[in-house]
C-alpha positions as CSV (number, residue, x, y, z in Angstrom):
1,X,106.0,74.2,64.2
2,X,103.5,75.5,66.7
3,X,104.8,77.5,69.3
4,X,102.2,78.1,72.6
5,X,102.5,81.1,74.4
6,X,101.0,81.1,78.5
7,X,100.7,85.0,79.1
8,X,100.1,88.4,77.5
9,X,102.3,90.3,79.5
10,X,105.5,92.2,78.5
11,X,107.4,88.8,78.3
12,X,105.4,86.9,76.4
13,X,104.3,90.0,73.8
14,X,107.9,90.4,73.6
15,X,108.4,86.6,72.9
16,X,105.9,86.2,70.4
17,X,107.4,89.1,68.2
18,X,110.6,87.9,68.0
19,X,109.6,84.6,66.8
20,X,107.4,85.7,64.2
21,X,110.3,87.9,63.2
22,X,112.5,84.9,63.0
23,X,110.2,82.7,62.3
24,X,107.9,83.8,59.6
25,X,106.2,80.6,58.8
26,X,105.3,79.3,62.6
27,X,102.2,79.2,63.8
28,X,102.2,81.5,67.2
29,X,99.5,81.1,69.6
30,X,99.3,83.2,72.8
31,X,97.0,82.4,75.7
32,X,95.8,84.3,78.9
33,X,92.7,84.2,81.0
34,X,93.1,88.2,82.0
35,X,92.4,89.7,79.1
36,X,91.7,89.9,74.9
37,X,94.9,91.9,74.3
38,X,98.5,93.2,75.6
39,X,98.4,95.7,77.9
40,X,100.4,98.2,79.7
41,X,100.5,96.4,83.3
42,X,102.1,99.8,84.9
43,X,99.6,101.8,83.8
44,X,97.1,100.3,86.0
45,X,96.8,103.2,88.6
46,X,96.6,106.0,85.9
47,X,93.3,103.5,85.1
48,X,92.0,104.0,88.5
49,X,92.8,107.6,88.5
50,X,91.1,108.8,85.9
51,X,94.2,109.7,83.8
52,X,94.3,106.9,81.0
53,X,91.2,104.6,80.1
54,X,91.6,100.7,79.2
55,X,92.2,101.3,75.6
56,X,94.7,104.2,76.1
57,X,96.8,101.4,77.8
58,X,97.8,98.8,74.9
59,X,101.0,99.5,72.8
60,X,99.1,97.8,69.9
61,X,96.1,98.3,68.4
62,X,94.4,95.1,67.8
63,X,94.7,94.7,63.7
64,X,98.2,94.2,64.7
65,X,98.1,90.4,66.7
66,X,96.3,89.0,63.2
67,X,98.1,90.9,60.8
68,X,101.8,89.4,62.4
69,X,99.7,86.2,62.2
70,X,99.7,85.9,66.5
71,X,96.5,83.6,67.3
72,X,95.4,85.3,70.4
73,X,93.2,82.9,72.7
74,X,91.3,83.9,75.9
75,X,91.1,81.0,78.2
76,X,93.0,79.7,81.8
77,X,95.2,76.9,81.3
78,X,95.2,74.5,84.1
79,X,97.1,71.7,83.4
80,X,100.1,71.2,81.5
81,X,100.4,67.7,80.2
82,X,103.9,67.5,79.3
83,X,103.9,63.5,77.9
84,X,101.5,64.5,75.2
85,X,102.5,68.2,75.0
86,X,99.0,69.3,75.4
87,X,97.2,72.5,77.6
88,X,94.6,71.7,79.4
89,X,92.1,74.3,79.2
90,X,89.3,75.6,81.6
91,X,86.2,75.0,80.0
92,X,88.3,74.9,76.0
93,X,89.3,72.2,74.2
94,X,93.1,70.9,74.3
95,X,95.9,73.6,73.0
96,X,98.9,71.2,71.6
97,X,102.2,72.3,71.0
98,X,105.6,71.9,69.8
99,X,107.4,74.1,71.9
100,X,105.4,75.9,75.5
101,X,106.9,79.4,76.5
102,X,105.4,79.9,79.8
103,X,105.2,83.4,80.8
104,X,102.9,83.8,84.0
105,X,104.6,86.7,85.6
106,X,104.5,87.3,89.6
107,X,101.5,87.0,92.2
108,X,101.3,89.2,95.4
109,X,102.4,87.6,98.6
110,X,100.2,86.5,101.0
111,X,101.9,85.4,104.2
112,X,98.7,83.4,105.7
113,X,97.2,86.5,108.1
114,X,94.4,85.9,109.5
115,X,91.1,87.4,107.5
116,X,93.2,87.6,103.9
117,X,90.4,86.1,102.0
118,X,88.0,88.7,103.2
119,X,86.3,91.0,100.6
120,X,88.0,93.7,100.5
121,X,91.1,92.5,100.7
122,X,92.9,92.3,97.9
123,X,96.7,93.0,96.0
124,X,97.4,95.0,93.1
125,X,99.0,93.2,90.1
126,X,96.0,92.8,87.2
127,X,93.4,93.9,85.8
128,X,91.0,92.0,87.8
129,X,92.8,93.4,90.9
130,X,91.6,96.8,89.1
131,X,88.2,95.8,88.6
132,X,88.0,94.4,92.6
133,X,89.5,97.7,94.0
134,X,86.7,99.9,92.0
135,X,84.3,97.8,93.5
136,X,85.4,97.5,96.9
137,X,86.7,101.4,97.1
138,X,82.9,102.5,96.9
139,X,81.7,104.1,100.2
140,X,85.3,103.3,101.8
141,X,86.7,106.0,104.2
142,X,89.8,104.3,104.9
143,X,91.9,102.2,103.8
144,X,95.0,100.1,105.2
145,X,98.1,99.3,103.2
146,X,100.4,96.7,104.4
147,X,103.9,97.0,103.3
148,X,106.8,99.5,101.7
149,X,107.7,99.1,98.4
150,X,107.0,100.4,95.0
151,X,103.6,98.8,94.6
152,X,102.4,99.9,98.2
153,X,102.7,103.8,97.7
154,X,101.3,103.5,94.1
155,X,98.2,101.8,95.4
156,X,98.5,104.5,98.6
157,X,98.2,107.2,95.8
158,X,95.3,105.6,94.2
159,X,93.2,105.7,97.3
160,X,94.3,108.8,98.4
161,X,93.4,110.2,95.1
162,X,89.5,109.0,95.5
163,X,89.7,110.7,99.3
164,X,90.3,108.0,101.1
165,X,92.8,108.0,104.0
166,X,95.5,105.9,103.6
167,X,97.7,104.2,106.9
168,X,100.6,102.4,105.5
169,X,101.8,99.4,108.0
170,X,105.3,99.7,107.2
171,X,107.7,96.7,109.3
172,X,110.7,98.2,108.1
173,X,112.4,101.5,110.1
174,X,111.8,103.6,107.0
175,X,110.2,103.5,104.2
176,X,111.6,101.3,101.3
177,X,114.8,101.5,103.3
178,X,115.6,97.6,102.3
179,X,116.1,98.9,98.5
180,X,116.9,102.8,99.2
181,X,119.7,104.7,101.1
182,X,118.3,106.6,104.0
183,X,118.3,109.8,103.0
184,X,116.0,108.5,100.1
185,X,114.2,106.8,102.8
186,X,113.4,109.5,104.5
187,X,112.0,111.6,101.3
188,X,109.6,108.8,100.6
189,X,108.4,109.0,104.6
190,X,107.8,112.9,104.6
191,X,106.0,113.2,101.3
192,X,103.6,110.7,102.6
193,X,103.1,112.2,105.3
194,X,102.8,115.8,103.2
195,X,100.2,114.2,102.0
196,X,98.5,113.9,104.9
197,X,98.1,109.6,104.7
198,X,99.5,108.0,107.8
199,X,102.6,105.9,107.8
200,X,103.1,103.7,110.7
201,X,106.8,102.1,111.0
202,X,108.4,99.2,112.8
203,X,104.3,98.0,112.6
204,X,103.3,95.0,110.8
205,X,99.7,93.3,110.2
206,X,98.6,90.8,113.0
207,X,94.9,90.0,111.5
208,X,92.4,91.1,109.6
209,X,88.6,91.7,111.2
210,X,85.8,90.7,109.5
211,X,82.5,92.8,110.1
212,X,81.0,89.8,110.4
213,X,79.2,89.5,106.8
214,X,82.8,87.9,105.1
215,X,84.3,92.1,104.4
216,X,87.3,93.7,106.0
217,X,86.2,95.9,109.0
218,X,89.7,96.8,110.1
219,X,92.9,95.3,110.9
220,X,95.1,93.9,114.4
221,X,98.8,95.0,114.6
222,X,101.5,93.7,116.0
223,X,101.2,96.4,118.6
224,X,97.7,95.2,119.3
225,X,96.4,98.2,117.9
226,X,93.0,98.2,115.9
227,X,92.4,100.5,112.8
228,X,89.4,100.8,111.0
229,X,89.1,100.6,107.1
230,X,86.9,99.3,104.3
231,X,90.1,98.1,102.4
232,X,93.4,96.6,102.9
233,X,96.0,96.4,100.4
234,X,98.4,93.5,100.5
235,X,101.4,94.9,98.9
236,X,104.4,93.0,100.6
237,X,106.1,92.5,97.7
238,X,105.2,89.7,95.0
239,X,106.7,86.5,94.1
240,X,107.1,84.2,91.1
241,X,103.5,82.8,90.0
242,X,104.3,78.9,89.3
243,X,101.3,77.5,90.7
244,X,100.5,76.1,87.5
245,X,103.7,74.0,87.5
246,X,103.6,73.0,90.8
247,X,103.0,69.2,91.5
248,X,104.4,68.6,87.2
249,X,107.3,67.1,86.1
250,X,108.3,71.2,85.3
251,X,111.7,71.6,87.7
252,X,111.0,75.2,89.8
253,X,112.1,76.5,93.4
254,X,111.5,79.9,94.3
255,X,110.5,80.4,90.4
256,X,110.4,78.0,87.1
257,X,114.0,76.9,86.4
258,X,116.1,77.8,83.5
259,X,119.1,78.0,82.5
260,X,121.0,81.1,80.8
261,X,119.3,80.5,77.6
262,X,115.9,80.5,79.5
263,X,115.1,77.0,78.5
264,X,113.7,74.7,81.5
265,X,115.2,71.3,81.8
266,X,112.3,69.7,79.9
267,X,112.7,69.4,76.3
268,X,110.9,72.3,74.5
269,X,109.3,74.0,77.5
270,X,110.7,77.5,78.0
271,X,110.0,80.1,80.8
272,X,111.1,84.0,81.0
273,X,110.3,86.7,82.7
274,X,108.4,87.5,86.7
275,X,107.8,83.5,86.7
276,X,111.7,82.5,86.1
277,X,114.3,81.1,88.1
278,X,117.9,81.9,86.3
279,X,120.2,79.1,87.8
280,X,123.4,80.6,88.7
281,X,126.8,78.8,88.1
282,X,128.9,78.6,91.3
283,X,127.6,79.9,94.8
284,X,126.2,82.9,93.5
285,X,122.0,83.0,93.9
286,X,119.9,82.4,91.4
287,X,117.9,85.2,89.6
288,X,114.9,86.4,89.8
289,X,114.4,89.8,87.9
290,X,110.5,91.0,88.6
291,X,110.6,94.6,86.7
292,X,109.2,95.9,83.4
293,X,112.3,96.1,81.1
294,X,113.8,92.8,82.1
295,X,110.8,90.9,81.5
296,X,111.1,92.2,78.1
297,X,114.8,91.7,77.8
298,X,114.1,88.0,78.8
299,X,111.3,88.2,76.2
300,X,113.3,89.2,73.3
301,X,116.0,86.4,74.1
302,X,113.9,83.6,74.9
303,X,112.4,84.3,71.8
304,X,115.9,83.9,69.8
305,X,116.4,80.8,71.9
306,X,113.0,79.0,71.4
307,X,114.1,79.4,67.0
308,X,116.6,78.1,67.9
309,X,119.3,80.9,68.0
310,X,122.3,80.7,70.2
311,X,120.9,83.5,72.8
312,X,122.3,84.3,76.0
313,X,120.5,86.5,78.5
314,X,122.3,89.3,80.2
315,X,120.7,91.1,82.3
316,X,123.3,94.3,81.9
317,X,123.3,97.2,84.4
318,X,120.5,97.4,86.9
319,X,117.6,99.7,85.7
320,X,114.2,100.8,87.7
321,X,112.2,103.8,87.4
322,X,108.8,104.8,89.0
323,X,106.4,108.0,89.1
324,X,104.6,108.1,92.6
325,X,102.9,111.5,94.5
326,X,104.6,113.5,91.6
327,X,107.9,112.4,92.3
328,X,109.9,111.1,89.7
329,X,112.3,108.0,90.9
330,X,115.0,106.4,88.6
331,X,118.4,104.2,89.6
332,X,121.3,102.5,87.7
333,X,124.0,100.1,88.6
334,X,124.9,99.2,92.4
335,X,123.4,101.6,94.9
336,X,123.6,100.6,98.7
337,X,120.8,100.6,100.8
338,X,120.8,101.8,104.5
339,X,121.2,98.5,105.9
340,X,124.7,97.9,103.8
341,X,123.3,94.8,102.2
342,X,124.5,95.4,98.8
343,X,128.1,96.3,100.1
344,X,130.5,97.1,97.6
345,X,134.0,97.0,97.9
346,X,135.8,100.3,98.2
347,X,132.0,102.1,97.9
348,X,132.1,105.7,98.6
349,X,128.7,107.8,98.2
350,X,128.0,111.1,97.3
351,X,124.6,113.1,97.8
352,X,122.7,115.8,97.2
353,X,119.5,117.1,98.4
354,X,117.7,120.0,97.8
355,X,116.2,122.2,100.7
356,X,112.4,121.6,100.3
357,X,113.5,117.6,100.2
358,X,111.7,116.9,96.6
359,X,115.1,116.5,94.4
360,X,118.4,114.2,95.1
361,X,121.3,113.1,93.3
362,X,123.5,110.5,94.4
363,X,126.9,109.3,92.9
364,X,128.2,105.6,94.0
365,X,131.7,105.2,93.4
366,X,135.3,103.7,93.9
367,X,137.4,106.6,93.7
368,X,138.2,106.1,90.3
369,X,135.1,105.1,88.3
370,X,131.1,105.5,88.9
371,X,129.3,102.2,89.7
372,X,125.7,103.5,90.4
373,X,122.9,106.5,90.3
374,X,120.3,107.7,92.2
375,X,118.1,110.3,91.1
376,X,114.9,111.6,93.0
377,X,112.6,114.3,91.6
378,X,114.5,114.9,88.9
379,X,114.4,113.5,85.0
380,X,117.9,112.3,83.6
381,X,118.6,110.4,80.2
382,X,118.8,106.5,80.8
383,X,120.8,106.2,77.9
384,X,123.2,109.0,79.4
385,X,123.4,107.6,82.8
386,X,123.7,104.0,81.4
387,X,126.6,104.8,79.7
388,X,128.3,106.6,82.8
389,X,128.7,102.9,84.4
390,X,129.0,100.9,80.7
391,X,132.1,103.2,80.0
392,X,133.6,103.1,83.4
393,X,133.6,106.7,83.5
394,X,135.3,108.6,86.9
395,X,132.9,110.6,89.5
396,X,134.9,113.5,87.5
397,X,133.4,113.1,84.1
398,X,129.8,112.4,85.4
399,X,130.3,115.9,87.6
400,X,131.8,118.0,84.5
401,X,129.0,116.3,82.1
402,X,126.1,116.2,84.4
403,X,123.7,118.5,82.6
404,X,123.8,116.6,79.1
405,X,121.7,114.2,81.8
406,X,118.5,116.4,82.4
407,X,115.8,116.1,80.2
408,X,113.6,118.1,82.1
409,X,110.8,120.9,80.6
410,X,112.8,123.5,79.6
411,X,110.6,125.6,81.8
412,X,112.0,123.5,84.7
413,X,114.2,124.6,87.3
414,X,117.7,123.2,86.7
415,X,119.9,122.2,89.8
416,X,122.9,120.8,88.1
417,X,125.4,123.8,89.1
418,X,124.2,123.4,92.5
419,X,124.6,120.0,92.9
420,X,128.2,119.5,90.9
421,X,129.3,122.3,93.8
422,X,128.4,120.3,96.7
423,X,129.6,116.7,94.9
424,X,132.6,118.2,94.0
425,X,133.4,119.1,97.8
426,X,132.2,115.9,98.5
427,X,134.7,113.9,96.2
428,X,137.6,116.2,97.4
């Protein structure tokens, strides 16, 4: 049985292990056009920064792919002939399989603005997205960033951190506010500006100038107003990278179809991770899950499914954490956002923010149990704060256990008796 593997990422890694685990006498073989070996996709700005080099960033050394027996091949596959069960390789010959995993992860959104294909222009995503931003950072003296997520401010921070000034075009009223609260919000907006980068709200991209040689000389807004800059980040969001499906027999809509079991609805293909489309029973969406750990939950169980295991993926409580300007972000379970999007019945919310506006803690509940976490600036247990929601445990409990939580340096201020005095008055 040969099993073909398209992607190095998390997913597919997290695939391929599994099987040989399982599946001691397969043959494995896992394919990407980015790079040689697995690598740590998040680490990508600590690259930039100076912080971690290339090698710093894979989990395993490289004995390990031929001592599990993983053929590694470096190649871009760009066809996938599904009658003969065949790759079709850029400039390789043929890869066959038995069974396809495809695993291609997400691609940054472009929404057709004028001047995107300019030099200079670029997302942040891989590491040839890390190779074009050294390039095109050298000599720049500003830089635009267009959009107000997790990736944007990461890719702010980069910049900023090689003295560049950074203006974020932000079309939201705050920043992130479509995923955070508002008082989270808010902290995001003033440490930017702390920072002294520029954060322009309720502004979105128009067009992009070119200085007349094919590079980015600046940018149009909606408000007809023209910055300068050298670069502009694309960073509104990413979506599902299928183009290599698209026009094949392969079902996909927003992302490559599967089912619970993360099998498509060909015979022996399989897709997991950034690139699949869960189809939901009923009227509920399907979903799309585009973080770190899921892609290596889906991983682990398309694995089990592909040796033919009877494996399930469930996606559990909601996890995300992110470093960014020194502030540490983490969240579990259900946790409204300012526009009441994620509405919950019988939510209540409380919160706690420190004076100087670097540390929160906020409590989602239903008056008898806590469904979600928010914590800003300060480092708590996942494993502790998981459980909190698992167990079904009441506002109560998390208030009178809240310190088994922090894992902060001990040399680190501890706010716990603060906050479970003003939480407490809250829940009252």
């Amino acid at each position: 049985m040969h099993i073909a593997i398209i992607g190095n990422g998390i997913t597919g890694v997290s695939a391929a292990i599994r099987l040989r685990q399982l599946k001691p006498d397969w043959k494995i073989t896992m394919i990407s056009g980015e790079s040689d070996y697995h690598y740590s996709r998040p680490a990508l700005m600590y690259i930039f920064m100076g912080h971690m080099r290339y090698k710093d960033t894979k989990p395993y050394e490289n004995s390990f792919w031929s001592r599990n027996d993983i053929d590694l091949v470096r190649g871009w596959v760009t066809e996938i002939d599904v009658g003969s069960k065949r790759l079709i390789m850029h400039k390789r010959d043929p890869i066959y399989y038995d069974k396809l995993l495809i695993a291609t992860g997400s691609k940054s959104n472009k929404f057709g603005w004028p001047g995107q294909d300019l030099i200079g222009v670029q997302g942040l995503y891989d590491l040839m997205d890390l190779r074009d931003l050294s390039e095109n950072s050298e000599g720049v003296k500003n830089a635009v960033v267009v959009g107000g997520g997790l990736i944007g401010i990461e890719l702010g921070e980069m910049l900023h951190s090689r003295g560049i000034h950074v203006t974020f075009l932000v079309r939201e009223k705050s920043y992130w506010d479509n995923v955070l609260p508002g008082e989270e919000s808010s902290m995001i907006n003033r440490i930017i500006k702390r920072e002294n980068m520029e954060l322009l709200l309720e502004t979105e991209l128009k067009e992009i100038l070119d200085d007349g040689h094919g590079r980015v000389s600046g940018v149009i807004t909606n408000k007809d107003e023209r910055i300068d800059c050298g670069i502009v980040g694309l960073t509104a969001g990413v979506s599902p990278n299928i183009d290599l499906v698209k026009g094949s027999s392969i079902p996909s809509g927003r992302g490559i179809l599967v089912d619970s079991g993360l099998r498509t609805q060909i015979e022996d293909i399989y897709s997991a991770g950034d690139c699949a489309e869960i189809v939901t029973e009923g009227e509920g969406r399907n979903l799309i899950q585009q973080v770190w750990y899921t892609g290596k939950m889906q991983g682990k169980v398309v694995g089990e499914t592909m040796a033919e295991m009877d494996s399930v993926y469930d996606p559990g409580i909601w996890y995300n954490s992110a470093k960014f300007l020194n502030l540490e972000y983490q969240t579990y379970g259900q946790v409204n956002n300012a526009q009441g999007l994620l509405s919950i019945p019988d939510e209540k919310n409380v919160y706690w923010e420190h004076g100087n506006h670097l540390h929160s803690l906020r409590l989602v509940h239903n008056g008898s149990e806590v469904l979600g976490v928010n914590v800003m600036g300060l480092r708590y247990s996942h494993k502790v704060c998981e459980s909190w929601i698992r167990d079904r445990r009441s506002p109560e409990y998390v208030l009178d256990n809240l310190s088994q939580a922090n894992f902060d340096p001990e040399f680190f201020r501890k706010y716990e008796s603060e906050i479970v005095g003003r939480l407490r008055e809250q829940i009252i």
